[in-house]
Phi, psi and omega in degrees: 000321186281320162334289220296315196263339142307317172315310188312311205269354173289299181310305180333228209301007165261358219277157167298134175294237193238320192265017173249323186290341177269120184286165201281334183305303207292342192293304185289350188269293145015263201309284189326301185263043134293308173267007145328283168295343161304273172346294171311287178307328155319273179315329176267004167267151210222000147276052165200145178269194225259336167276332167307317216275296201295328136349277184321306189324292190335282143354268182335286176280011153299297182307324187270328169245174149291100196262332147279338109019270210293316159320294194289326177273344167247006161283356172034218195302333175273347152333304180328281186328297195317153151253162197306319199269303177302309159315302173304331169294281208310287196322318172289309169329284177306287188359292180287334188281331188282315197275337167291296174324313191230012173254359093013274202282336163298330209283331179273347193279089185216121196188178182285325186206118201241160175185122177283138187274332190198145156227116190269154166279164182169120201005267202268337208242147144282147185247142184212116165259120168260168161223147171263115186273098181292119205311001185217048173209155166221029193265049233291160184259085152298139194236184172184141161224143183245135189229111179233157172270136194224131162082285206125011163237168191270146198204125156272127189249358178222123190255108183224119186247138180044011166105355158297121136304138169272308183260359139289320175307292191311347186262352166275330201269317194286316175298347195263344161286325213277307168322302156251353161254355182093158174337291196291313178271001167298292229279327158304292178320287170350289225257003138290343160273317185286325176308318200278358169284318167308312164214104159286170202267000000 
């Protein structure tokens, strides 16, 4: 019998933990559909008004991506370039322009279901595909997050809908502006964009 329950206590405490046997795919699968579902829930509360909701949303993905990452990557090669005062500009600016553009449109995600299907390796960054089940559809919505780790936490830098990258498209349409009007009226342009996101016509 004392044989038996050292045996016992040996598989026990020799056993792997939890946090060693789990792989980062699943850490990042974890990670997505928390804030998927976070997003659904957020959206279906009906005591609060619409600006509270898109607040939260708002929060949430602020919280959820790199958001100086994502800046250096879609100014590509005028990152370089830039001073030090514009990269501060351009950075508050895209702010506004990512949460009036797409803290909106999470703001609409109020559905049945959100669930990551897979998450793949692709060198430094993870790919995580999902679907959004929409509350009148049976039609489910594919999403991708491109997922890398910063700090020692998991951080989203990329949003692909329908197979668009969101910070490849915006660093061709900016570099490609950037290009031909120069720094100072791209950066103009911007904050003429985030103002009519700010009051639409």
């Amino acid at each position: 019998m004392k044989v038996f329950f050292t045996a016992i206590l040996l598989a026990i405490f020799s056993a792997p933990s939890f946090a060693a046997t789990t792989s980062a795919e699943d850490e990042v699968k974890k990670f997505i559909n928390n804030v998927g579902n976070q997003v659904i829930s957020i959206a279906a509360e009906k005591n609060i008004p619409e600006s509270r909701v898109l607040t939260k949303i708002v929060s949430l993905v602020e919280r959820s991506i790199d958001l100086e990452w994502i800046a250096r990557f879609v100014l590509a090669k005028n990152y370089k370039t830039a001073t030090p005062q514009e990269i501060e500009r351009f950075t508050k600016l895209y702010r506004d322009f990512m949460i009036n553009t797409y803290g909106v449109k999470f703001k609409n995600y109020n559905g049945r279901k959100f669930d990551v299907q897979s998450v793949t390796q692709q060198g430094g960054f993870y790919l995580a595909k999902a679907e959004f089940l929409p509350l009148n559809s049976n039609t489910p919505i594919s999403i991708d997050f491109r997922v890398k780790e910063r700090a020692g936490k998991l951080v989203i830098v990329d949003f692909i809908a329908e197979g668009v990258s969101l910070i490849e498209t915006q660093r061709s349409e900016f570099n490609s502006a950037i290009s031909q009007d120069g720094m100072d009226e791209f950066l103009d342009s911007l904050e003429q964009r985030v103002k009519k996101l700010h009051h639409p016509a």
